[in-house]
C-alpha positions as CSV (number, residue, x, y, z in Angstrom):
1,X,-23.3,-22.6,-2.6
2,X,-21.1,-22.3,0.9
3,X,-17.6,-20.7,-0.2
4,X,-14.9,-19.9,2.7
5,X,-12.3,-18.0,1.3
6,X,-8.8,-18.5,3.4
7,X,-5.4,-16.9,3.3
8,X,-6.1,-13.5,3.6
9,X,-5.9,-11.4,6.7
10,X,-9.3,-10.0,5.8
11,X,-11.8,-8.1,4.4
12,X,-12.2,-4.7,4.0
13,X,-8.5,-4.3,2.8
14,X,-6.0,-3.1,5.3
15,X,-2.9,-4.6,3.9
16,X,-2.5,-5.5,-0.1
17,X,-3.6,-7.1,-2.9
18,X,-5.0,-10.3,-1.6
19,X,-7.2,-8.8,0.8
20,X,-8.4,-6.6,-2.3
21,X,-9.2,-8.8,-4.1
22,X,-11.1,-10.8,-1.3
23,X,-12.9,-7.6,-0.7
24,X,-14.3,-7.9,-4.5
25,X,-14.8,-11.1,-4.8
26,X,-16.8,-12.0,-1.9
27,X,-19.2,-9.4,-2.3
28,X,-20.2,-9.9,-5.7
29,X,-20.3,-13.9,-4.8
30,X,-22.8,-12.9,-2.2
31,X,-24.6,-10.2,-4.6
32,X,-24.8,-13.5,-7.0
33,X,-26.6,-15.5,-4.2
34,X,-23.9,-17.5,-2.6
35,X,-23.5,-17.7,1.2
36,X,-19.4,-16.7,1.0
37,X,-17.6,-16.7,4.3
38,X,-14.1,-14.8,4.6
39,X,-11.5,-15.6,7.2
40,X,-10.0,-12.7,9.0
41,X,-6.8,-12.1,11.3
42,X,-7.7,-11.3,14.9
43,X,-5.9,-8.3,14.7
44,X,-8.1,-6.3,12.6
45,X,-9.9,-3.6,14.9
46,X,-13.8,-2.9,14.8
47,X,-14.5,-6.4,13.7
48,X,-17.8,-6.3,12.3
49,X,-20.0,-9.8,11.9
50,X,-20.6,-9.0,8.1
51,X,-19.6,-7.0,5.7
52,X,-21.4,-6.2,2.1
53,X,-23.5,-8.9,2.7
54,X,-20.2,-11.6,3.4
55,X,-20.0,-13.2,6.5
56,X,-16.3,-12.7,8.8
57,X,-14.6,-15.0,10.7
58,X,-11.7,-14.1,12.8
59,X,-9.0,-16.6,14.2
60,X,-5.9,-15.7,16.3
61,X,-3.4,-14.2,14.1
62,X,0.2,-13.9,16.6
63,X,2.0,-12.7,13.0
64,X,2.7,-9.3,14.7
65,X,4.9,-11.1,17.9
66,X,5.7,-14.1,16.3
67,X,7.0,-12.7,12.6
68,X,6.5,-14.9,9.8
69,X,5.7,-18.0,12.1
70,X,2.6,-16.0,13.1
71,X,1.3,-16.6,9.3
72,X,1.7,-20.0,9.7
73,X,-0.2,-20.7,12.8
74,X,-2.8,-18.1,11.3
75,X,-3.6,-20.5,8.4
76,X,-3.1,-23.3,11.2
77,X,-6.3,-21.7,12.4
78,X,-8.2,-20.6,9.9
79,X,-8.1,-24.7,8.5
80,X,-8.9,-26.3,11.5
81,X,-11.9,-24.1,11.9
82,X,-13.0,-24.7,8.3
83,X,-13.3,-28.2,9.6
84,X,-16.8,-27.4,11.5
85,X,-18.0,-24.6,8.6
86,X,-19.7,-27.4,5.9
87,X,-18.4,-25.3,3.2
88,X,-19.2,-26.7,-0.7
89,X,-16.2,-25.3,-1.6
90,X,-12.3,-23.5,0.3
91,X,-10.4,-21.0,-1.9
92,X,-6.9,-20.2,-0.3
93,X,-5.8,-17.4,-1.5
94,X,-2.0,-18.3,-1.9
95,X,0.0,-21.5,-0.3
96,X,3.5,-20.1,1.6
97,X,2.1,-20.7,4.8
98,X,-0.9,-22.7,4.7
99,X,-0.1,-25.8,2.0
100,X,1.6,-27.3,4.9
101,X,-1.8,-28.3,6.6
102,X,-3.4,-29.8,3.8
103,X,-3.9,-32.9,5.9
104,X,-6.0,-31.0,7.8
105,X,-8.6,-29.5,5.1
106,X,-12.0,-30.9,5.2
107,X,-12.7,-33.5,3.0
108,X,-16.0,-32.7,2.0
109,X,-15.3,-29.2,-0.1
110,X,-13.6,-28.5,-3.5
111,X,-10.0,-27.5,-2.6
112,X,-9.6,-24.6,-5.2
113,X,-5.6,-22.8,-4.8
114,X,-5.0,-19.1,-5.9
115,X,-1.6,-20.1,-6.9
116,X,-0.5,-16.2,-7.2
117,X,2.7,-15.4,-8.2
118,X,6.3,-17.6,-8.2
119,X,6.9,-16.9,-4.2
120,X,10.2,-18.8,-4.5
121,X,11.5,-16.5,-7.3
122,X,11.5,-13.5,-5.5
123,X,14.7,-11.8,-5.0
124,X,14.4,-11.7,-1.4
125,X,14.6,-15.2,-0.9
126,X,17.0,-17.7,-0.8
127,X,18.2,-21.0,0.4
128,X,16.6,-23.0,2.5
129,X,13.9,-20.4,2.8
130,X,13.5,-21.0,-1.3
131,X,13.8,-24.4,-1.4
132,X,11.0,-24.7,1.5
133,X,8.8,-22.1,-0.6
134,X,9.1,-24.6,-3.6
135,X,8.4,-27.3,-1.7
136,X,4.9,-25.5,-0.6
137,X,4.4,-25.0,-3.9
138,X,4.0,-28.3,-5.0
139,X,1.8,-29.7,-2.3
140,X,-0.3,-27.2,-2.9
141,X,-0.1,-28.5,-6.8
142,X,-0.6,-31.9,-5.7
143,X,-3.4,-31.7,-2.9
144,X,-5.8,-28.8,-4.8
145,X,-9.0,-29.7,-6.9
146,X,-8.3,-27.1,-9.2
147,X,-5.6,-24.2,-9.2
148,X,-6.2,-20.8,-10.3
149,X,-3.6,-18.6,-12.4
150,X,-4.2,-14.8,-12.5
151,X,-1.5,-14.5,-15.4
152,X,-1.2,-16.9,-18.7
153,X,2.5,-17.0,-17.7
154,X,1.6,-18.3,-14.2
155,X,-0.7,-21.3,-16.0
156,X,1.7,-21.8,-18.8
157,X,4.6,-22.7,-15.6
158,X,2.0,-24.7,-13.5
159,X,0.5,-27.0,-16.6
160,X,3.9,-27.6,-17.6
161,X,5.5,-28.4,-14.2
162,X,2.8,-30.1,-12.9
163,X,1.2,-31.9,-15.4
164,X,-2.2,-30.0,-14.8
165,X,-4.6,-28.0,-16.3
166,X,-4.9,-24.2,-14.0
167,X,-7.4,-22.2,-14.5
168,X,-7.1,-18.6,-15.5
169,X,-8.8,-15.8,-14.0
170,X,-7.4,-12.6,-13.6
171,X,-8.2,-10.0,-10.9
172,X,-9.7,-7.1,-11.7
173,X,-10.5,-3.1,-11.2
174,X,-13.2,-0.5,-12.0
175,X,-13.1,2.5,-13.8
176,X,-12.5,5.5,-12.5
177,X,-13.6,8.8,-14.0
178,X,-14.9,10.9,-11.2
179,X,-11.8,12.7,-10.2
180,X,-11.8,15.5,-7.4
181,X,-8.3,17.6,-7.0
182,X,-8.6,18.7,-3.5
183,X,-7.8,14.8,-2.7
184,X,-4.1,15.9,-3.2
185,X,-3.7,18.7,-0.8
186,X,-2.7,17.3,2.1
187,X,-0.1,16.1,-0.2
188,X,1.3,19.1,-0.8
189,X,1.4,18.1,-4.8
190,X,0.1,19.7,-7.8
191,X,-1.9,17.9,-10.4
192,X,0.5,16.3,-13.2
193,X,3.1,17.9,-11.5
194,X,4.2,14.2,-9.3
195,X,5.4,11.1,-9.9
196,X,3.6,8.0,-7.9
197,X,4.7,4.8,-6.6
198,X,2.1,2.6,-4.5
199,X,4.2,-0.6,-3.4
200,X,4.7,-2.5,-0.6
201,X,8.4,-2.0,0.6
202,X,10.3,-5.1,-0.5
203,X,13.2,-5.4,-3.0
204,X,11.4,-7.2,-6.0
205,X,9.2,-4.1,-6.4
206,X,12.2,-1.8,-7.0
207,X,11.3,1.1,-5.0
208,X,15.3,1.9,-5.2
209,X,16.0,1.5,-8.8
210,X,12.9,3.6,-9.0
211,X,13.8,6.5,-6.5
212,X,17.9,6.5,-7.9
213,X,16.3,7.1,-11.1
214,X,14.0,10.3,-10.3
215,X,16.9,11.6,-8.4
216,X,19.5,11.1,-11.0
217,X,17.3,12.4,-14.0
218,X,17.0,16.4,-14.7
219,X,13.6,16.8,-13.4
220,X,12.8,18.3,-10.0
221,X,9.1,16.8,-9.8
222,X,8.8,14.8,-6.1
223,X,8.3,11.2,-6.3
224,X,5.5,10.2,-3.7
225,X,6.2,7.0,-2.4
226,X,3.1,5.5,-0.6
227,X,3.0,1.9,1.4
228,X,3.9,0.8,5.0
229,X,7.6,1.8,5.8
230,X,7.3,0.0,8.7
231,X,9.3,-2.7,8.1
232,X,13.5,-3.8,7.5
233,X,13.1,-3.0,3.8
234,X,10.7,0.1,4.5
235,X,13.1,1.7,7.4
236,X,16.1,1.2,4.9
237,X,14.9,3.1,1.8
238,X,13.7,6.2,4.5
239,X,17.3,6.4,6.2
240,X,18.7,6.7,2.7
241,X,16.7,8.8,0.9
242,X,16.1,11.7,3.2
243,X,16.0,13.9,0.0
244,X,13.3,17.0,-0.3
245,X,11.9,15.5,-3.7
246,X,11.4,12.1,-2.1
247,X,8.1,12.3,-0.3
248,X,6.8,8.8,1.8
249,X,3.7,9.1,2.9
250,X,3.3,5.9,4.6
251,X,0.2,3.5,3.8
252,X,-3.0,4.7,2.5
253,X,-6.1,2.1,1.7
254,X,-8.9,4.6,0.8
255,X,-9.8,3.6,-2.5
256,X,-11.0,6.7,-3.9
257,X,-8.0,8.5,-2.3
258,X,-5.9,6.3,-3.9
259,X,-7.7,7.1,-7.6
260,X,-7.7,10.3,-6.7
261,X,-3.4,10.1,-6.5
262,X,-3.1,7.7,-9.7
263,X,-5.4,9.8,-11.5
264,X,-3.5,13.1,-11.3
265,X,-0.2,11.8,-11.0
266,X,2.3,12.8,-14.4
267,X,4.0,9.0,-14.0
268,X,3.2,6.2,-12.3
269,X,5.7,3.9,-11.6
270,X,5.0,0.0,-11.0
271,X,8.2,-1.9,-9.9
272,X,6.8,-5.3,-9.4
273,X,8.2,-7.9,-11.1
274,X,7.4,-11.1,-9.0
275,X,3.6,-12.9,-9.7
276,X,1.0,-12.8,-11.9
277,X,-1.5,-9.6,-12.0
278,X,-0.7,-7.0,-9.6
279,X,-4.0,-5.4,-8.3
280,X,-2.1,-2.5,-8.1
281,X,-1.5,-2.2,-11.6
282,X,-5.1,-2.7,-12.8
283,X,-6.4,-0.4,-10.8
284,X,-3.9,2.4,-12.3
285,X,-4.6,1.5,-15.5
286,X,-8.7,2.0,-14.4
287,X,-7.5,5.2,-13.1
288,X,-6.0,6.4,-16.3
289,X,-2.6,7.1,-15.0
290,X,0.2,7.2,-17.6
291,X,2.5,4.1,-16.3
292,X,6.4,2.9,-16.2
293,X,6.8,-0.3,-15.5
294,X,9.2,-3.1,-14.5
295,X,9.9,-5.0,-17.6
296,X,9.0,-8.4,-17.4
297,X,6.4,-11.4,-18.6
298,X,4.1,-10.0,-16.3
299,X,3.6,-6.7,-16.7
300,X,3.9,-6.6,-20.2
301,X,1.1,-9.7,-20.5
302,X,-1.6,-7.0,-19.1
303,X,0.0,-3.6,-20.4
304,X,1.3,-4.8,-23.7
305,X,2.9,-1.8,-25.9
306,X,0.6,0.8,-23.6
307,X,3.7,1.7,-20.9
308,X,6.8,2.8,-21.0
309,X,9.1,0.2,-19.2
310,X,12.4,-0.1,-17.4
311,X,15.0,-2.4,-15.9
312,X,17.6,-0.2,-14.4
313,X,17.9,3.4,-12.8
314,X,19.3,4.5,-16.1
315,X,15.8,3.8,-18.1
316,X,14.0,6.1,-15.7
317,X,16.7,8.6,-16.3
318,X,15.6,8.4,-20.4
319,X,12.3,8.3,-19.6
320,X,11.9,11.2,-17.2
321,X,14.4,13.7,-19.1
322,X,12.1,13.2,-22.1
323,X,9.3,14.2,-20.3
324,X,6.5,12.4,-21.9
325,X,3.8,13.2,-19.0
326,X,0.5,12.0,-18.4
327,X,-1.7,15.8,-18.9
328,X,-4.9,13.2,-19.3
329,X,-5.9,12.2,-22.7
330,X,-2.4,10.0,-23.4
331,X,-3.1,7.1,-26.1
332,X,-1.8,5.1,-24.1
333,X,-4.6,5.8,-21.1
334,X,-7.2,5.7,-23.2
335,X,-5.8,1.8,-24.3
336,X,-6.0,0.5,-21.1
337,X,-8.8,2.0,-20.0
338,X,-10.3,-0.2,-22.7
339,X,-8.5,-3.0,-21.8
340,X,-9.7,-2.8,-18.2
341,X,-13.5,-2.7,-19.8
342,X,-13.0,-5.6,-21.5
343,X,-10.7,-8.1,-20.5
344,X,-10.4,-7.2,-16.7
345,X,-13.6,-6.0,-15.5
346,X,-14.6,-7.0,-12.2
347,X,-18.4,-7.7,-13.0
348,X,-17.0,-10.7,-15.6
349,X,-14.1,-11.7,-13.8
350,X,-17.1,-12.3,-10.8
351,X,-19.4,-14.5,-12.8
352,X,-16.8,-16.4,-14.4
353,X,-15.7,-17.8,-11.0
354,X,-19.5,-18.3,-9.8
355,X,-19.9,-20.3,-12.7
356,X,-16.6,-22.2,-12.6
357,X,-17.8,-23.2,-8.8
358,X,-21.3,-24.2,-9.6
359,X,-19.3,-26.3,-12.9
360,X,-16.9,-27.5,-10.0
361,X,-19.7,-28.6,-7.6
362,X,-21.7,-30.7,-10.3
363,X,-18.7,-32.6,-11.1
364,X,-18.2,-33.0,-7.4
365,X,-22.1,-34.4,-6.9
C-alpha cells in the first residue's frame, strides 16, 4: 500500500493541527507496513529524507512572499508531483487551496478528502472570499473517492448536502501522565496557579472574548497565551493587551512541553469554534487539564457535560470568580481521560484508516 498524504506543510509539526495529525498518522501507517509518503513545504529547515520510518517530499512553498496565493501554488506542486509517485492511494488533508487542481490528480489512486472543518463559516471570511471557499468545497465533494469527517456534525452536513456517505474518523491524542514541574519555569508560573490558551491567533478561536474575560473577572491568576503572534490578528491582540497578567509566549511545538503546560495549568481555555475535532483539544483532555470551552456542536460532541463552556466575556467572568480549578483529580479530568482511552485513541483511530484503505483498494481492484 503506496499512501501520499498532501495538504500539509509537513511532518514533524511546526505549524498546527494538520501537520499533527500527519505526524501521527503517517508513522503508525508505516509502523503498520505501508510505504506512506508526506509532502512538505520547502521552507522547513533541516529537511531530513525520512522521518519515523515515512518518507518526505518537499516542493516549493512561496506562502511566506506570496501570502495566501503561496498555498495555492504549494498544493499546485505537491499534485503535479504526485503525478510521477504511483501512489495506491492521495489523502489531502483539507481542500481551500488545492480542490482547484483536481484536474490534475493522478488517475490511478483513491482520491480520499480530509474534509476538516466548515472553512467558509468562519468568521473571518466573507464575500467573495466565502463564496470561493464554498465553491472549493464542493469540488472537492464532487471529485473525491471518499471524504473523511473528524466530527458526526461535519458528516451529518456533508451526507446531507451532498448526497454522500463521509466517513468518520476522528483524530486523536495520547495520554499523558508523566508530568515534570520544572517544564514551567521559564514561564515564570506556578503549578494550578495559571490559566492556558494554546490557539492560533485568528478571530474564530476567541483569544479576545477569552482574555476580556480573565481581565474583567476578580482573579489576579495570568493567562498564558501561547501560538505565533506573528501575524495581523496576532500583532493586534499584543498592542492591546499589554497588561502584566496577560503573558504571550509566542509558539511552542514541543510536545511534552506542551503537556507539561496543559497539565499543570488551573483552566484551560479552548476558543475554537470553527471545524470538526480540534487536536488541540484532545490532547488537553489526554493531558488532564480542567477545560472551558467555546460552546458549540463541536466541542460539546467530544467534551460532552465534562467542561465548563462559554459564549461571551461575561461567562468567563462566572466561571473564574467561582473558582472551580483544576488541583488534579477533577471528575471531570478523570471523564475525558476515559474518553480519550476509548473513543479517541490514536492506536484505533490508526488501524481503522489502514483498514478503510486496504477496504478502499479492493473495491478499487
Amino acid at each position: 500500500m503506496k499512501i501520499g498524504i498532501l495538504g500539509s506543510r509537513g511532518i514533524p509539526n511546526r505549524y498546527g493541527g494538520f501537520e499533527q495529525f500527519a505526524e501521527h498518522l503517517a508513522s503508525g501507517l508505516a509502523a503498520l507496513g505501508a510505504e506512506v509518503w508526506v509532502y512538505c513545504s520547502s521552507q522547513i529547515p533541516d529537511r531530513k529524507n525520512t522521518y519515523n520510518g515515512v518518507r518526505l517530499i518537499y516542493c516549493h512553498d512561496p506562502e511566506h512572499r506570496l501570502g495566501t496565493i503561496g498555498q495555492f501554488i504549494y498544493d499546485l506542486h505537491c499534485i503535479r508531483d504526485s503525478r510521477k509517485r504511483d501512489f495506491d492511494i492521495i489523502y489531502q488533508l483539507g481542500y481551500t487551496s488545492s480542490s482547484v487542481w483536481h484536474r490534475l490528480l493522478p488517475q490511478k489512486p483513491v482520491i480520499v478528502t480530509n474534509m476538516d472543518g466548515l472553512e467558509w463559516s468562519r468568521s473571518k471570511y466573507r464575500g467573495l472570499v466565502r463564496r470561493f471557499l464554498q465553491y472549493a468545497e464542493k469540488l472537492a465533494a464532487e471529485h473525491s473517492n471518499i471524504l473523511i469527517a473528524d466530527a458526526m456534525a461535519i458528516k451529518h452536513y456533508l451526507d446531507t448536502k451532498y448526497q454522500t456517505k463521509s466517513h468518520y474518523l476522528a483524530y486523536g491524542a495520547a495520554i499523558f501522565d508523566k508530568p515534570d514541574q520544572g517544564s514551567l519555569t521559564s514561564f515564570q508560573v506556578e503549578p494550578y496557579n495559571y490559566f492556558l490558551l494554546i490557539a492560533r491567533m485568528q478571530p474564530d478561536n476567541h483569544i479576545a472574548e477569552i482574555i476580556e474575560g480573565v481581565l474583567q473577572s476578580n482573579s489576579q491568576i495570568p493567562l498564558l497565551v501561547v501560538g505565533n503572534t506573528h501575524n495581523s490578528h496576532g500583532n493586534y491582540l499584543k498592542r492591546k493587551y499589554q497588561h502584566p497578567q496577560i503573558k504571550f509566549a509566542g509558539a511552542i511545538f514541543e510536545q511534552e512541553l506542551l503537556n507539561n503546560l496543559r497539565y499543570h495549568s488551573a483552566l484551560y481555555f479552548h476558543g475554537h469554534s470553527a471545524g470538526g475535532t480540534n487536536p488541540s483539544l484532545l490532547e488537553a483532555m489526554a493531558a488532564s487539564a480542567l477545560i472551558c470551552a467555546h460552546d458549540n456542536v463541536f466541542n460539546r460532541e467530544v467534551l460532552g457535560d465534562n467542561a465548563a463552556y462559554f459564549s461571551e466575556p461575561a461567562d468567563i467572568v462566572k466561571i473564574i470568580n467561582e473558582e472551580k480549578f483544576n488541583q488534579s483529580g477533577h471528575p471531570f479530568t478523570l471523564i475525558n481521560k476515559t474518553r480519550i482511552a476509548e473513543k479517541y485513541n490514536w492506536n484505533a483511530i490508526i488501524q481503522a484508516y489502514y483498514h478503510l484503505f486496504e477496504k478502499l483498494l479492493n473495491k478499487s481492484d
